[in-house]
DRENNU-912079 format. One record per residue (C-alpha): residue number from 1; residue in three letters; z, y, x negated. Coordinates in nm, 4 decimals, always signed. Layout:
   i  aa        Z        Y        X
 NUM Ala        Z        Y        X
...
END
This chain:
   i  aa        Z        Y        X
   1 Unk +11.1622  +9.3338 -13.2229
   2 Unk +11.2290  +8.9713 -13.1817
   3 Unk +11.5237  +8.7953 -13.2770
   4 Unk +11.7865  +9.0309 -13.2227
   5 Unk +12.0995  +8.9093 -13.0921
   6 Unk +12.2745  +9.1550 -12.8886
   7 Unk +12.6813  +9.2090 -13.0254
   8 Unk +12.8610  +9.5218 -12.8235
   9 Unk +12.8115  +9.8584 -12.6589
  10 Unk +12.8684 +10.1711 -12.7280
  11 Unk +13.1658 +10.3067 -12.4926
  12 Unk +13.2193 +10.6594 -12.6006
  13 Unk +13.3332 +10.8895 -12.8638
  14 Unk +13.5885 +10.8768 -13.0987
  15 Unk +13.7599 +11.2097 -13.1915
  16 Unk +13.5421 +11.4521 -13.3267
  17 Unk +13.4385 +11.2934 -13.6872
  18 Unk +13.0896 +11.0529 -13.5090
  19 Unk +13.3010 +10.7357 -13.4693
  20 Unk +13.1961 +10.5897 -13.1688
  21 Unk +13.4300 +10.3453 -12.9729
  22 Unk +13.2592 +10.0000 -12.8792
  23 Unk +13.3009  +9.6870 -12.6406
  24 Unk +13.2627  +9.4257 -12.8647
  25 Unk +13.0851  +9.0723 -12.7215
  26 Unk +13.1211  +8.8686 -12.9358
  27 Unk +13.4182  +8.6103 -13.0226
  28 Unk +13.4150  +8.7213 -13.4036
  29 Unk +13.5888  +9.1033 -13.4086
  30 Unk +13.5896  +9.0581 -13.8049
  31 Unk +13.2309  +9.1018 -13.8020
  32 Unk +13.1888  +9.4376 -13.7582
  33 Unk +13.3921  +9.5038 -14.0883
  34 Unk +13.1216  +9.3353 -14.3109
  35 Unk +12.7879  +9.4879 -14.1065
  36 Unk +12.6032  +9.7334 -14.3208
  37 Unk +12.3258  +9.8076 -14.0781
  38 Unk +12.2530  +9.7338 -13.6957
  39 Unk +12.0289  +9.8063 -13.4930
  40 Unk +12.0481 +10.0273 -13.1211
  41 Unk +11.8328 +10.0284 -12.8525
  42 Unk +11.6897 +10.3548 -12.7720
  43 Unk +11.4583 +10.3788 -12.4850
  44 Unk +11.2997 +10.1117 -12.5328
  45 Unk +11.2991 +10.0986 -12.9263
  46 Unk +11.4836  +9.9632 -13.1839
  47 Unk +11.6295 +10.2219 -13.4259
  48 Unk +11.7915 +10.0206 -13.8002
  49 Unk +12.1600 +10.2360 -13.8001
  50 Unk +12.3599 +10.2079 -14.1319
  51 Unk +12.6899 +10.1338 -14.0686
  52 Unk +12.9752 +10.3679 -14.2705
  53 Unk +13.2886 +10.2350 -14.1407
  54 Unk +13.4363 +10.0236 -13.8930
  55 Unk +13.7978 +10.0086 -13.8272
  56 Unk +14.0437  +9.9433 -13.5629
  57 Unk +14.2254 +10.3114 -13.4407
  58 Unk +14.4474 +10.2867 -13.1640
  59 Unk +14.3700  +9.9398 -13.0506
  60 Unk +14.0166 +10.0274 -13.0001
  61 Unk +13.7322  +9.9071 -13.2385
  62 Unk +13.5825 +10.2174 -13.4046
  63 Unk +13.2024 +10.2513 -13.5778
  64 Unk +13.0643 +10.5280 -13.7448
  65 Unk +12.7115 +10.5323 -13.8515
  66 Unk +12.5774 +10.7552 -14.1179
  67 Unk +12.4301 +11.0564 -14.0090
  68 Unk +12.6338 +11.0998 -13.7193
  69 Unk +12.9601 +11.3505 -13.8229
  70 Unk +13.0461 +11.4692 -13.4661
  71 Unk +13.1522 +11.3815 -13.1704
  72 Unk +12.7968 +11.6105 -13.0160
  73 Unk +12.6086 +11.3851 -13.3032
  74 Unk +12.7138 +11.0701 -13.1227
  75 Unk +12.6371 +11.1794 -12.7843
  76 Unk +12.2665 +11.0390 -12.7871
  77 Unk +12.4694 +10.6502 -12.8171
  78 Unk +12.6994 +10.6467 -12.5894
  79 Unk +12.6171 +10.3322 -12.3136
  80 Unk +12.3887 +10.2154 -12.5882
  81 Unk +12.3749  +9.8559 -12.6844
  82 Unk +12.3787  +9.7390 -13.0316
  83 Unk +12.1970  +9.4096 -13.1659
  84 Unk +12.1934  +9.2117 -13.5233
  85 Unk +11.9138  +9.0607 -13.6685
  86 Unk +11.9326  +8.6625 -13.7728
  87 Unk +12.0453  +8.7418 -14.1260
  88 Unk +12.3559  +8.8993 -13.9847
  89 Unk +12.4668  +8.6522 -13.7200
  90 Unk +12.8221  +8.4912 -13.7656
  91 Unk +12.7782  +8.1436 -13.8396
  92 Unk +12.9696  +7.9155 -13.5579
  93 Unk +13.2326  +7.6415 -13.6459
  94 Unk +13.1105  +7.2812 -13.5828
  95 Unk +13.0444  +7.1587 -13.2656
  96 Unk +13.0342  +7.5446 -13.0924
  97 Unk +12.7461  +7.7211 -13.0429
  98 Unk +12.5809  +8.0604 -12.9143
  99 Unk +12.5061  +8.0764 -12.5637
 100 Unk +12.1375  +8.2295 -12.6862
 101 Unk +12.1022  +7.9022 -12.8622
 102 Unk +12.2308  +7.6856 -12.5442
 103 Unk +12.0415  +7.8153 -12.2879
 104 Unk +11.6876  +7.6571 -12.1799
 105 Unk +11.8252  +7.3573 -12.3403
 106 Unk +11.6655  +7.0450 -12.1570
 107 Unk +11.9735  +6.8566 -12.0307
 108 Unk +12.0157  +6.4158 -12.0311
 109 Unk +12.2691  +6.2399 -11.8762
 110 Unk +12.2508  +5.8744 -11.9418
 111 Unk +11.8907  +5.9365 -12.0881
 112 Unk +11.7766  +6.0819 -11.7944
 113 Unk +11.6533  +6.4611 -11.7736
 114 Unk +11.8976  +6.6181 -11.4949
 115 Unk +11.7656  +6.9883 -11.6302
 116 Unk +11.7194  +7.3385 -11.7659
 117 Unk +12.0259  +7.5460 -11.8963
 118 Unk +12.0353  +7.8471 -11.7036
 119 Unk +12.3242  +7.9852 -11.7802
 120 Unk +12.6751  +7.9778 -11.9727
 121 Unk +12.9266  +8.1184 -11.7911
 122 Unk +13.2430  +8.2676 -12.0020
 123 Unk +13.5691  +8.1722 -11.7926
 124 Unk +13.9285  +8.1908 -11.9766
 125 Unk +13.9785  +7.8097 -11.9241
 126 Unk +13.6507  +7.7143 -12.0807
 127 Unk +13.3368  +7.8356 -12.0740
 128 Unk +13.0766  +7.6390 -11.8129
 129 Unk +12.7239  +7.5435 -11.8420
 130 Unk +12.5079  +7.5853 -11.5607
 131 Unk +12.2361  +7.3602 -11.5244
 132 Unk +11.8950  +7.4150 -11.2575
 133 Unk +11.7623  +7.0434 -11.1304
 134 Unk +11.4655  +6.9609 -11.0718
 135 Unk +11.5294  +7.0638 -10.7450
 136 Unk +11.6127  +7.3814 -10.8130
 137 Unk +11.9978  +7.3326 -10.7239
 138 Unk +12.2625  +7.4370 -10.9946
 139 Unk +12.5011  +7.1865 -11.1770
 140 Unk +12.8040  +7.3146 -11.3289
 141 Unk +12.9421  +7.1453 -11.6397
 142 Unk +13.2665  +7.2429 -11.8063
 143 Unk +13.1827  +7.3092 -12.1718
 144 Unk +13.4158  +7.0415 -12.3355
 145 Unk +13.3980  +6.7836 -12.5402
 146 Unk +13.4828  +6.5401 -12.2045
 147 Unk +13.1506  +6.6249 -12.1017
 148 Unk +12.8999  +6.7308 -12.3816
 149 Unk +12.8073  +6.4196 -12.6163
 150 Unk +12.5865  +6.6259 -12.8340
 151 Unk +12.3987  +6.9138 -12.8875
 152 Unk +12.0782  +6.9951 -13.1234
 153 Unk +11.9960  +7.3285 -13.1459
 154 Unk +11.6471  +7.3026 -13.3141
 155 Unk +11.4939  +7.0496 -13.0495
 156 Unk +11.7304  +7.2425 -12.7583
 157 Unk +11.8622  +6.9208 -12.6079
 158 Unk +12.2230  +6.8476 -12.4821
 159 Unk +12.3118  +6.5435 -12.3724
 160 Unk +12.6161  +6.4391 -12.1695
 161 Unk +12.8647  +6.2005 -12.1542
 162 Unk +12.7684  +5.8698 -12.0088
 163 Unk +12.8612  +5.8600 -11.6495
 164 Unk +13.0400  +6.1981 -11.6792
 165 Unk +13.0170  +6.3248 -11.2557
 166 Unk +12.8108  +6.6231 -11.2068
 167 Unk +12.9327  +6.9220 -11.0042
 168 Unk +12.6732  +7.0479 -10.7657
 169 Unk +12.7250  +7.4346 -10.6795
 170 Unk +12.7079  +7.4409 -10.2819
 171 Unk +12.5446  +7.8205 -10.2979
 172 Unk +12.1858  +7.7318 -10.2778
END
């Protein structure tokens, strides 16, 4: 299946009733109280699960799926990843976007293309984009408003500040 956007993993059990404990990625937690069906990749497949109940038990954030009542039932997930289709993406505030949405963005500084976005890299200061030249060298750009003039998701374009200096990463 296309267009699935990959949310959190399956970590293990939860006591004995088929919750499932999972490692959420994404920056929205609430989410997973208002999700009424995911999906979970199974070798290779995509398999629709209906979500019962989510909840947060002992810190941890807690699924069950319907169908699954035991902690044996809930074996089959565990290290499994679990996407969302489109309809059931959170909807970013303005001016932040996904990192799906960012990446293979062609990049302009001062009208001129610098590059592809490779890569957004998740970092507790801010998060940083990296960029691949035409050279094949990486460019690291901190993902802030001091550097990023604008960004349009439909025609995947970012464009930087004017001038703003570009931080070559010395491992190639």
């Amino acid at each position: 299946m296309n267009d699935l956007f990959l949310i959190a993993e399956i970590k293990s059990a939860y006591g004995s009733n088929g919750f499932v404990v999972i490692d959420s990625f994404s920056d929205f937690k609430d989410r997973f109280f208002d999700l009424k069906n995911v999906y979970v990749e199974i070798f290779g497949n995509f398999k629709n699960f209906v979500v019962e109940s989510a909840k947060v038990l002992d810190k941890k954030l807690v699924l069950k799926f319907v169908g699954f009542n035991s902690e044996q039932d809930v074996q089959l997930l565990l290290g499994k990843k679990i996407f969302v289709d489109k309809d059931n993406l959170v909807r970013p505030e303005e001016n932040t976007f996904f990192i799906h949405d960012l990446l293979n963005s062609v990049v302009f500084r001062d009208g001129e293309e610098i590059g592809l976005i490779e890569d957004v890299l998740v970092l507790p200061a801010n998060d940083v984009i990296v960029i691949v030249d035409k050279e094949n060298k990486r460019i690291l750009v901190p993902a802030i408003k001091d550097f990023v003039q604008s960004f349009d998701a439909e025609k995947k374009r970012l464009d930087l500040v004017t001038g703003c200096d570009l931080l070559y990463d010395d491992e190639n």
